[in-house]
Wavefront OBJ file of the C-alpha trace (Angstrom):
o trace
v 29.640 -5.702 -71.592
v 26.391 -3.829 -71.371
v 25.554 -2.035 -68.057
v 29.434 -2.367 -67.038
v 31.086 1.244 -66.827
v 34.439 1.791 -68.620
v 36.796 3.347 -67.004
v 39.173 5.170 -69.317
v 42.291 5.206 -67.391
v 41.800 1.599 -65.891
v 41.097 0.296 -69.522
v 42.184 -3.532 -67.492
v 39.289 -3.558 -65.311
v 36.611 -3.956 -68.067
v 38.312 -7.065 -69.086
v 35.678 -10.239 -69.270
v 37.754 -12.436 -66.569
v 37.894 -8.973 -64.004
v 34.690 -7.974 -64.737
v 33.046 -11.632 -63.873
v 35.231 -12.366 -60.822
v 33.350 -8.643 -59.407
v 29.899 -9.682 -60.392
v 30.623 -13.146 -58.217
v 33.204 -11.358 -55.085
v 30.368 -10.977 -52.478
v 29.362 -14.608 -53.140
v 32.743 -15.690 -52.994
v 33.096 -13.748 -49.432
v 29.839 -15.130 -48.301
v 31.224 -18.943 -49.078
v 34.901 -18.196 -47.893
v 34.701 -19.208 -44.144
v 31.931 -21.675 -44.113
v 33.773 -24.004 -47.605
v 37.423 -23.280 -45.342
v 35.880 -25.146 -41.842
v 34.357 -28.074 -43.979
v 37.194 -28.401 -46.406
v 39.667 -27.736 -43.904
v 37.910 -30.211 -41.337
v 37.591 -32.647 -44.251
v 41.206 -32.240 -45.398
v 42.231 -32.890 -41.888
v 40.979 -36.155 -41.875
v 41.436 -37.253 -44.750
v 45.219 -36.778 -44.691
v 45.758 -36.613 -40.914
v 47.032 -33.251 -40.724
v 48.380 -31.599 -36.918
v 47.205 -28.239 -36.876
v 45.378 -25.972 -38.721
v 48.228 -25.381 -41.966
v 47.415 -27.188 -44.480
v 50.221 -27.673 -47.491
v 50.568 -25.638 -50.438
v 49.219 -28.217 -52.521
v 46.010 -28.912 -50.606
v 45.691 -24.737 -49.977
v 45.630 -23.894 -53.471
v 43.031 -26.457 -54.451
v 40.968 -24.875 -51.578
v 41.865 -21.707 -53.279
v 40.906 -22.882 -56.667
v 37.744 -24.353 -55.620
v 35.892 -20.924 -54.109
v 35.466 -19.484 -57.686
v 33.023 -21.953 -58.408
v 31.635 -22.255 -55.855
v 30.806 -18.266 -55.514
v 29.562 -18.989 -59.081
v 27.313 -20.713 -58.512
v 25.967 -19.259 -55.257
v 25.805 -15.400 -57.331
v 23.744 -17.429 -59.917
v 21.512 -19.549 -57.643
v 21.074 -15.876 -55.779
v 20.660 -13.815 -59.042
v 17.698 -16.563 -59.716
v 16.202 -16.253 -56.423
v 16.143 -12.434 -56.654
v 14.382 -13.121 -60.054
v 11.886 -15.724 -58.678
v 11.302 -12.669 -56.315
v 10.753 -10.191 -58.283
v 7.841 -12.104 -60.179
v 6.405 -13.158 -56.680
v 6.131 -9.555 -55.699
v 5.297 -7.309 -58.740
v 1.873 -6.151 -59.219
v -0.506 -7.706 -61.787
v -1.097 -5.606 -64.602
l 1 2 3 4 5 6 7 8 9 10 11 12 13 14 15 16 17 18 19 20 21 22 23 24 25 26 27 28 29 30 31 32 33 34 35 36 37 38 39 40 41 42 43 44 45 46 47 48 49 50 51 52 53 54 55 56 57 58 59 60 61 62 63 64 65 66 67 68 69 70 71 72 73 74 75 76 77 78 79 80 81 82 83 84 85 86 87 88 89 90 91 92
């Protein structure tokens, strides 16, 4: 991928799947606690759970769920910075 150092002894880490799920990490962060309150809130009504543990089942689909999500907030952010950048650069 162009623009993505390799790394000679870590050959793994410029692999497409590793190299994607670093571009989209901070958006994945930024989406972690406020997708686990309303999925966890919604879950908990849903299926009338006591407590906060949720099963396995029902944890891994929240699990599953954040890479697309952080997806498609880097995108939606990587657009915005564009929309930016046009905004504010000088004529010429």
């Amino acid at each position: 991928m162009p623009g993505v150092p390799v790394r000679p002894d870590l050959p793994v880490l410029s692999w497409a799947p590793f190299v994607y799920l670093g571009e989209i990490s901070y958006a994945i962060y930024m989406v972690c606690v406020p997708w686990e309150l309303l999925f966890g809130n919604a879950a908990a009504a849903l299926f009338h759970l006591e407590g906060k543990q949720m099963p396995l089942w029902l944890w891994l689909i929240f699990v599953e769920s954040l890479v697309p999500l952080g997806a498609a907030g880097a995108s939606s952010g990587r657009a915005a910075g564009a929309r930016t950048a046009q905004v504010l650069a000088p004529d010429g």
